[in-house]
C-alpha positions in Angstrom: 0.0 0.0 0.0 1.5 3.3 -1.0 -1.3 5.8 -0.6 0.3 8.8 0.6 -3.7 10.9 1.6 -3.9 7.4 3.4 -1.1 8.0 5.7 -1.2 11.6 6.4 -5.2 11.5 7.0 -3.8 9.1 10.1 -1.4 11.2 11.8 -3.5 14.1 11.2 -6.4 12.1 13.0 -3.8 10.8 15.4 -2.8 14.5 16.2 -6.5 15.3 16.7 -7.0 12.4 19.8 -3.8 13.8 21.3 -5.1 16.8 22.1 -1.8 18.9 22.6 1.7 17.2 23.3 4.5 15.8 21.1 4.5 12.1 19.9 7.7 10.2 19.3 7.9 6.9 17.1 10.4 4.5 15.8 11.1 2.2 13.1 12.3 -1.3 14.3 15.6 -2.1 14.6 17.7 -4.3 12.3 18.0 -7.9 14.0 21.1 -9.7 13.9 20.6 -13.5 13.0 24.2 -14.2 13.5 27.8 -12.9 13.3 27.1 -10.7 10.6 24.2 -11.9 9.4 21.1 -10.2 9.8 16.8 -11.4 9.3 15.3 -10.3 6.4 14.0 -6.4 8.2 10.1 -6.0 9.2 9.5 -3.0 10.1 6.9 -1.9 13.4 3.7 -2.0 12.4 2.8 1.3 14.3 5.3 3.2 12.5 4.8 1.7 9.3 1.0 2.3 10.0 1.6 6.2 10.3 4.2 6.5 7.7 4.5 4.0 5.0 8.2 4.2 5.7 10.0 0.7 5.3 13.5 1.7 5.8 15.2 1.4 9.6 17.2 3.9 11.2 13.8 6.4 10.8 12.0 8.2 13.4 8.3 10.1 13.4 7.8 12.9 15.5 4.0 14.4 15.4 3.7 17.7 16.9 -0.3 18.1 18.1 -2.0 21.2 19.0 -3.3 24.2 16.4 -1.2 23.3 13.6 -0.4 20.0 13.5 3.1 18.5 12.0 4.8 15.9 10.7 8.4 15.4 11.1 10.6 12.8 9.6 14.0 11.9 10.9 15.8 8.9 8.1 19.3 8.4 6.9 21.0 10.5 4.9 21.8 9.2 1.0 24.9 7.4 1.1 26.2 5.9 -2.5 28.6 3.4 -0.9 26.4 1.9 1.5 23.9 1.7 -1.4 25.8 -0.2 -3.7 26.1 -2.9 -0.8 22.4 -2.5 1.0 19.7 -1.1 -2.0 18.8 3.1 -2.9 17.6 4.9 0.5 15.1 7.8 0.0 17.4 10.2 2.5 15.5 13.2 4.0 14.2 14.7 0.5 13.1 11.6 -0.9 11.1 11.0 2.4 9.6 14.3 2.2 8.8 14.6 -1.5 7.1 11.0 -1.4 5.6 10.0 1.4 4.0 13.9 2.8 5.9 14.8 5.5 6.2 19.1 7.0 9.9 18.1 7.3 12.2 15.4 6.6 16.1 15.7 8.7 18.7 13.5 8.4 18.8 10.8 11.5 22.0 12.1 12.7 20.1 15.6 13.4 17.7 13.6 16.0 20.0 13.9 19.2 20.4 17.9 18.5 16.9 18.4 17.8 14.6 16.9 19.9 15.3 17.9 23.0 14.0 22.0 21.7 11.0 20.0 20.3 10.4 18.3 23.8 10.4 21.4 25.5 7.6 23.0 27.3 5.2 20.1 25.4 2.2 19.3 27.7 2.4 15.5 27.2 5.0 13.3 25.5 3.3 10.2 23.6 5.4 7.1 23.2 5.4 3.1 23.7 8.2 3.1 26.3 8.5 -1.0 27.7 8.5 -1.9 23.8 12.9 -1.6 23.3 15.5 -1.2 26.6 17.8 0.8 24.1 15.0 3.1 22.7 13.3 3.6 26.3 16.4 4.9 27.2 17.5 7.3 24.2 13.8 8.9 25.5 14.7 9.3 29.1 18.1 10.9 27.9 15.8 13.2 26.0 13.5 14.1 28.6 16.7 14.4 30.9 18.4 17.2 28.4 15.2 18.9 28.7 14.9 19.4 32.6 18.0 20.2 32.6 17.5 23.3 31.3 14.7 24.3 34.3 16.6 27.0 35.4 16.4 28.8 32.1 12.4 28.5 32.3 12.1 25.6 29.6 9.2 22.9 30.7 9.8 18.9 30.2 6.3 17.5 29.1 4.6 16.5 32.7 3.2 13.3 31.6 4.2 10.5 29.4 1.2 8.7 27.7 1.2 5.2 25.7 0.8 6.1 22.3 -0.4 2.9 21.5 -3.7 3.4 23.2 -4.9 6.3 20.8 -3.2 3.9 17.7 -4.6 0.3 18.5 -8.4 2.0 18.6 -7.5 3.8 14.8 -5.7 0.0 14.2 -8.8 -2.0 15.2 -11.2 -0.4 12.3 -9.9 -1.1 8.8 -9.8 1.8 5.7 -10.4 0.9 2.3 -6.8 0.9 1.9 -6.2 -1.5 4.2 -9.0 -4.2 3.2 -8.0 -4.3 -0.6 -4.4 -5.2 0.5 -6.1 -7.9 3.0 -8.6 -9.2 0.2 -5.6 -10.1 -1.8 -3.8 -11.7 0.9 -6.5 -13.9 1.7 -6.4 -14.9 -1.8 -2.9 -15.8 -2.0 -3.0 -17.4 0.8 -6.3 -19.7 -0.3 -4.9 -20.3 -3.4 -1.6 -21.9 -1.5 -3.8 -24.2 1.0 -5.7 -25.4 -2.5 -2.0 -26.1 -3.7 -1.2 -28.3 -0.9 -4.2 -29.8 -0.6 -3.6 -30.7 -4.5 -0.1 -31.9 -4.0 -1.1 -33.8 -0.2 -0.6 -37.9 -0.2 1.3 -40.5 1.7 5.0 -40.8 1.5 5.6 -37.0 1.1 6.6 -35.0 4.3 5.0 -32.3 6.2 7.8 -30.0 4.9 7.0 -30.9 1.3 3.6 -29.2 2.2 5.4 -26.2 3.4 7.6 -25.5 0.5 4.4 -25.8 -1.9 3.2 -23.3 0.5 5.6 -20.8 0.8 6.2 -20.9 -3.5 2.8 -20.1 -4.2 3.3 -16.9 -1.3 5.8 -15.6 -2.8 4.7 -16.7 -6.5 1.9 -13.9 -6.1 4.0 -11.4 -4.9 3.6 -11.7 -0.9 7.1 -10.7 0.9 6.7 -14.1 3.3 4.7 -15.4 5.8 2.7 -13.8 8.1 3.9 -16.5 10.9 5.5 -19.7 11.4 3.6 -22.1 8.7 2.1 -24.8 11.1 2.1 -27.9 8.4 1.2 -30.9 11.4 0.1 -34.4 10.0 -1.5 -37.2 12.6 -0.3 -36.5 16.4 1.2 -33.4 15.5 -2.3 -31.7 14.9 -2.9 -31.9 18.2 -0.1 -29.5 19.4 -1.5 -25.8 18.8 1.5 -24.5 17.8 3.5 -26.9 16.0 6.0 -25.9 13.2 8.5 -28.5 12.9 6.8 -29.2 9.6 9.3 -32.4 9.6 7.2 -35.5 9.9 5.6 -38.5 7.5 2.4 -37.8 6.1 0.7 -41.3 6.7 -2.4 -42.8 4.9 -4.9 -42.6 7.2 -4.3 -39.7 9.0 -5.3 -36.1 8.7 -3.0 -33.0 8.5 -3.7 -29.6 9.8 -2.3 -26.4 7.5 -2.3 -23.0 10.0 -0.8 -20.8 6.9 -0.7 -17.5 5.8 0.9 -14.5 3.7 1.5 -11.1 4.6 1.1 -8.8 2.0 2.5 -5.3 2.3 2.4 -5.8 5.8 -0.8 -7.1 6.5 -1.4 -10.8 7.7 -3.8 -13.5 6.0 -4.7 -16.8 8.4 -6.3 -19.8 7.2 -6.5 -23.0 8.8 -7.6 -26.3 7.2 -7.5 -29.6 8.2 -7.8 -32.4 5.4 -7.2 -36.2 4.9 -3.5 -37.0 3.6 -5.1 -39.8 1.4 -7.8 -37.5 0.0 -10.9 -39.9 2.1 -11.8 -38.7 5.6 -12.4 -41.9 7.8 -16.3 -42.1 9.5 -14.4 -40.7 13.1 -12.6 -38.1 11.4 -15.7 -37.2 9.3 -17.8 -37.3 12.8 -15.3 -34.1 14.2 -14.9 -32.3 11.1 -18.5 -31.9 10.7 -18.5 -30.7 14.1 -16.3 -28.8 13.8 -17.6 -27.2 10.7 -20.6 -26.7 12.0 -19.5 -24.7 15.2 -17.7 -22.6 12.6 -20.6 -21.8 11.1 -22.8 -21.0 14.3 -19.8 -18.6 15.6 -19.6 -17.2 11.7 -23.6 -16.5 12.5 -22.8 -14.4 15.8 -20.6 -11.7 13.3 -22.2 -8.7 12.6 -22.2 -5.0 13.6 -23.5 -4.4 17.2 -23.0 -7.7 18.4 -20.4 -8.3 21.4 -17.1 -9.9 21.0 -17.4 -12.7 22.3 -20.8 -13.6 20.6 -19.1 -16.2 18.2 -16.7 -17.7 20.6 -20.2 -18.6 22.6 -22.2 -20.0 19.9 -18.8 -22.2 18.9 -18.0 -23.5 22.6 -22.0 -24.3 22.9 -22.4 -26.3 19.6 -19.0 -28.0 20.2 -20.1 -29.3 23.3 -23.5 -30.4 22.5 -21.7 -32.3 19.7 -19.0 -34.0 22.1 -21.6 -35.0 24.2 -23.5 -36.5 21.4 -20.6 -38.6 20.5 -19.9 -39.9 24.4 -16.8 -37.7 24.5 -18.5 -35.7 27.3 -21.0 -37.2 29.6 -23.7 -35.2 31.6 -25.9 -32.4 30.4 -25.1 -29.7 28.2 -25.4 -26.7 31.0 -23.4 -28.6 33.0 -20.5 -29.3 30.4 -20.3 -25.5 29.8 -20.7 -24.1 33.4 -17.8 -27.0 34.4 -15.7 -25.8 31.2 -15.8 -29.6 30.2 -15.0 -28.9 27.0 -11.7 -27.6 27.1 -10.0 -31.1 27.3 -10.5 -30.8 23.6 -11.0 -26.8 22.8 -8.6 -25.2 24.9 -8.6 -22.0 22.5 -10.9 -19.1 21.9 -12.7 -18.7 18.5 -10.6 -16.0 17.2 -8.5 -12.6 17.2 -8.2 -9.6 15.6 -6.9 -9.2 12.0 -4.6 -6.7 10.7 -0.7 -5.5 10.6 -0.3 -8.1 12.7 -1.7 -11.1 12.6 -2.7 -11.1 16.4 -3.3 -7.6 15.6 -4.5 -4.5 17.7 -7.1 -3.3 19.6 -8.7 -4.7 23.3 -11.0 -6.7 23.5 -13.0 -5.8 26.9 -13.6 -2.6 27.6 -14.4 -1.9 31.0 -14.9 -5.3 32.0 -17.3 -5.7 29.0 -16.5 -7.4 26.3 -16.5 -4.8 23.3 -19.3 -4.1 20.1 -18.2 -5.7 17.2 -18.3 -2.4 14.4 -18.2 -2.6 10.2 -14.0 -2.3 9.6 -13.4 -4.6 12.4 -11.4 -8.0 10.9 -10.9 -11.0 13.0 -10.6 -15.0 12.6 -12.9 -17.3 13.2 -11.0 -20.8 14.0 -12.8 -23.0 16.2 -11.1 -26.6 17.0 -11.0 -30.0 18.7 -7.9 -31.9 19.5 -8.4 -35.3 20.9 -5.4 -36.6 22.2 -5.1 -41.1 23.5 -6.7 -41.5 26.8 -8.7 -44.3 29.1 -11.8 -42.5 28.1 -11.4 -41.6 24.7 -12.6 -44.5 22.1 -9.6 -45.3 20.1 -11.2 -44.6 16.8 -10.7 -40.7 17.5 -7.5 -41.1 19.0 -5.3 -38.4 17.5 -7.7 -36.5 15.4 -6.7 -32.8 15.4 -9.1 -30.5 13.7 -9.3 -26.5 13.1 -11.0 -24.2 10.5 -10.4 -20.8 10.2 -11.2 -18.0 7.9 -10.6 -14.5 7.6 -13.9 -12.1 8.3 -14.6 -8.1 7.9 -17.3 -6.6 10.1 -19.9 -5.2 7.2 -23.2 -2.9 8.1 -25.1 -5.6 6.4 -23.0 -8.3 8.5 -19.8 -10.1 7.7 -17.7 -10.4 4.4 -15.0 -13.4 4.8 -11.4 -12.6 3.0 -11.2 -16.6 2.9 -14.1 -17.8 1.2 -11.8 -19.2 -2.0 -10.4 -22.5 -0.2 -13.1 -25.5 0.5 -14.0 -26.1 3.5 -16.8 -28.7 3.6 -15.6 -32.5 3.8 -17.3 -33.0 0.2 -15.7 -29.9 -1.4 -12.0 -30.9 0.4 -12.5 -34.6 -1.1 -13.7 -33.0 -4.7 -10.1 -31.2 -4.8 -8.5 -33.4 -4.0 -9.5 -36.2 -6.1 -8.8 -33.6 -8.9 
């Protein structure tokens, strides 16, 4: 996304919720993977969120109050270091292309801020988020009480910019939903790859490599996570990403994949046979799982609370793992006693965005928040049923989770994810193609 109006309409709004005061933001810092090698560079997503800036080394200061400004501090042009790293847009380039008042050099930062600091009201920043940056801001606010005796005021309170940002986060632009309509496509078209390629005698990590081609085949920069590829057994760990073992006739293999695309995440989950056939037990907790999807799908709509879906999943999950002796007892009982969780030890879902557990609370005041049209979560109910006395032996093993991408809409719900089958018929139907 390189919308310019996009960026500067959110500091300007950003400006407006602080009031008066000074905000302070940096771009991540490069991460070294070893010696002297470093990971490929991400930058924050707050940052990148305000700026469209991808470089490091960069820092956004946002003066609020009558006339609200943007300042840019990035490193300077430097031909050498170019030739070994890729073109920089040094100050001017910043300023001509991405809307900026002023772009300086990064080197100008130590000089400057502490005169922009002083006599502020409030000083907005995400300290506790970097040791090194926390303390480049107390040196700052140091320089500036230093200077007491010569009447200059250091801001008088220090506020978590990432309150005012994770409520702008939480509701998604125009902008922001095209770039997460394609991700989700990417990313559907990759779990209809694997499922293509799935059969016994390949590995999980064969899965993950057909993955991770099609991602980057369509022009996503990588994944939005760890690809979870986990076949038999290994479906039953939440967050497995080995990616390493057999896929074996017989058993079922749970994909947890997704791109990011120009920052923003995608996040599907399917869960398919390896042979192409679900077995009869296998078929019994898909279904069930399926259809607690759809109940908790039913729950998403504009004005409804946030945990509405995670309610309607939990309720029809249970009834069904009663139904198939998994449970015993009533159905009130199951949920007051939290039966359930032996097999669903997850909640239904999270928010969608820059990140893929992006953004934004989820109570507010105790109460658990009104879902509103922009909003984008998942919607990824499960059931993991691992060997036990009590368990028949015909579902021993059998790890299942679905999950699609979803956009609040005034008329209800839009879901990013709808491209890859999901019901056991459709699954089978690709397959056998």
């Amino acid at each position: 996304m390189n919308d310019v109006a996009a960026y500067r309409n959110r500091r300007e709004r950003l400006a407006l919720n602080m009031g008066r005061g000074i905000a302070v933001l940096s771009a991540a810092p490069e991460r070294v993977r070893s010696r002297d090698a470093y990971h490929p560079y991400r930058f924050d997503s707050y940052f990148y969120y305000l700026t469209g800036f991808r470089e490091p080394e960069a820092v956004l200061v946002l003066l609020a109050g009558d006339t609200p400004r943007s300042l840019l501090f990035c490193r300077d042009k430097d031909p050498e270091r170019e030739l070994w790293d890729g073109p920089r847009h040094g100050p001017a380039g910043a300023l001509e292309k991405f809307g900026f008042d002023a772009a300086h050099g990064i080197a100008e930062l130590e000089v400057r801020l502490p005169d922009l600091l002083a006599d502020q009201p409030a000083l907005f920043c995400d300290l506790g988020s970097d040791e090194k940056w926390d303390a480049r801001i107390i040196g700052w606010l140091n320089a500036v009480r230093a200077r007491a005796r010569a009447g200059v005021a250091a801001p008088g309170e220090i506020r978590d910019i990432r309150v005012l940002l994770d409520e702008m986060r939480v509701i998604k632009d125009a902008s922001e939903l095209a770039v997460m309509r394609r991700a989700a496509s990417i990313s559907a078209a990759a779990h209809c790859r694997a499922m293509g390629v799935a059969r016994p005698g390949l590995a999980e990590y064969h899965l993950e490599a057909e993955l991770l081609h099609e991602f980057r085949r369509n022009g996503a920069q990588s994944p939005a996570y760890p690809c979870i590829v986990a076949a038999g057994p290994h479906a039953c760990v939440l967050h497995y990403v080995e990616n390493d073992g057999p896929l074996r006739d017989g058993d079922l293999v749970l994909i947890d994949a997704g791109c990011e695309l120009d920052g923003y995440a995608s996040d599907i989950t399917r869960t398919f046979p390896v042979n192409g056939k679900f077995t009869s037990a296998q078929r019994d907790i898909y279904d069930l799982v399926l259809a607690a999807q759809a109940a908790a799908m039913a729950e998403i709509k504009a004005g409804a609370a946030w945990n509405a879906p995670h309610d309607a999943a939990v309720r029809v999950l249970t009834q069904g793992l009663l139904d198939l002796g998994l449970l015993q007892g009533g159905l009130e009982e199951a949920l007051e006693s939290a039966a359930y969780t032996r097999y669903y030890m997850h909640r239904t879902g999270h928010w969608l965005g820059l990140d893929v557990h992006d953004a934004g609370e989820y109570k507010r005041q105790g109460q658990w928040r009104t879902l509103q049209p922009g909003m984008a979560l998942t919607v990824e109910p499960g059931c993991y049923i691992h060997p036990g006395e009590t368990v028949p032996e015909r579902y021993w093993n059998i790890g299942i989770r679905i999950e699609d991408d979803v956009v609040v809409t005034p008329q209800g719900r839009e879901v990013l994810t709808h491209e890859v089958p999901k019901s056991a018929a459709d699954i089978e139907a690709l397959m056998a193609r």
